[in-house]
N, C-alpha and C positions, 0 to 999 in steps of 0.2 A: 816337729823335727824329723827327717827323714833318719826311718832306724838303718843302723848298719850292722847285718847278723854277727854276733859273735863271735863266730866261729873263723870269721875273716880275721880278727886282731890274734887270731892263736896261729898263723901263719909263718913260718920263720923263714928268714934270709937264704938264701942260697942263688948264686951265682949262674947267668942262665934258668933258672927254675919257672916251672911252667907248670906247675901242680900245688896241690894243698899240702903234700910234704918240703915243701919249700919254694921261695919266687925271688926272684929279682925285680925289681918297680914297674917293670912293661908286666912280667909274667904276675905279678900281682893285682894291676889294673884290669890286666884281663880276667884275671878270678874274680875282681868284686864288682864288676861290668856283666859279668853272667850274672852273680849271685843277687846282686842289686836292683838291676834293670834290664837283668833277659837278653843279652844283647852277648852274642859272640864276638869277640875281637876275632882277627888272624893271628896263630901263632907267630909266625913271625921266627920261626924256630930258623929255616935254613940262610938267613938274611944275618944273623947275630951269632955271632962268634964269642966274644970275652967280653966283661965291664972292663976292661983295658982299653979295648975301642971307643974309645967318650962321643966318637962322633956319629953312632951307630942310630941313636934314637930318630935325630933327624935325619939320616939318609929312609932309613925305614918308612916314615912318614912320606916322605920327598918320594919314595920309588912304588907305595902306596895310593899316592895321590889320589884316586879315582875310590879311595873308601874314607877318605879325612876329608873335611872342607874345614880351612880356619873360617872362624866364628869371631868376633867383635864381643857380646855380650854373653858370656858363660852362663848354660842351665848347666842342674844336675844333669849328671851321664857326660858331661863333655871332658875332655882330656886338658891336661895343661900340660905343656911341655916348657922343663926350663933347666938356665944353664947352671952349672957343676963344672969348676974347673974349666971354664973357659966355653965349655962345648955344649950345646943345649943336648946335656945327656941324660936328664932327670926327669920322671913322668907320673900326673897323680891324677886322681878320678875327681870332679869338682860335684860337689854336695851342694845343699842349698845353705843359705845364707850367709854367704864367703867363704866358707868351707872347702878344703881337698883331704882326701885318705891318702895314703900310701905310703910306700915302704922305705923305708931309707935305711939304709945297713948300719951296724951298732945300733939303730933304736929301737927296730920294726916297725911295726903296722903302728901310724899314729892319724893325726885329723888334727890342722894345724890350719889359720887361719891364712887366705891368700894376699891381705893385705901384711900379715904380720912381719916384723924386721928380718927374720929368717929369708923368707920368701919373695916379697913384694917387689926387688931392685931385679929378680931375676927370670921371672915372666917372659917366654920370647915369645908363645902363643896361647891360644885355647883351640882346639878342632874338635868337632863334629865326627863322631860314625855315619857313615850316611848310609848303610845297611839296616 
């Protein structure tokens, strides 16, 4: 089973956050996308304003195009993006054997299964870094 450093689940919530003093779900993907698999995300700092914006993840994505390809069949290191209150505004790292990490506010850092009833109805993708 693919480890996942420690030091990634002691991460705490914060709103816009884009460092190990705290992240929001993009800004945490991207911490365990380095830590994990070496891979630089784009901040994505001046495109994101507030998690008030629910529709921010997929314009991101959509205005990035040329570094996301949707993918069909998820490996580790792929992104899943899925909807929250309507708007595909929620984003996790996919691990091996149905597996995603990420962050979700009141819980933190967890690793929840992508079939599981939480998740599964609300799937709108998986994408590729192509960097």
């Amino acid at each position: 089973m693919m480890r996942v450093p420690e030091r990634l689940y002691r991460v705490p919530w914060a709103e816009c956050g884009r460092g190990w003093t705290g992240c929001d779900c993009y800004g945490f993907v991207r911490l365990a996308m380095k830590e994990i698999f070496g891979k630089d995300l784009p901040t994505m700092d001046e495109d994101y304003s507030s998690i008030e914006d629910r529709a921010t993840l997929q314009r991101l994505i959509t205005q990035h195009s040329s570094d996301f390809t949707r993918v069909e069949n998820p490996q580790p290191g792929d992104l899943v993006l899925m909807r929250v209150v309507g708007f595909n505004s929620h984003i996790g790292l996919v691990l091996e054997k149905g597996n995603f990490l990420h962050m979700w506010k009141g819980a933190g850092v967890v690793v929840e299964r992508l079939t599981g009833p939480e998740w599964r109805h609300r799937i709108e993708g998986y994408y590729r870094y192509a960097r």
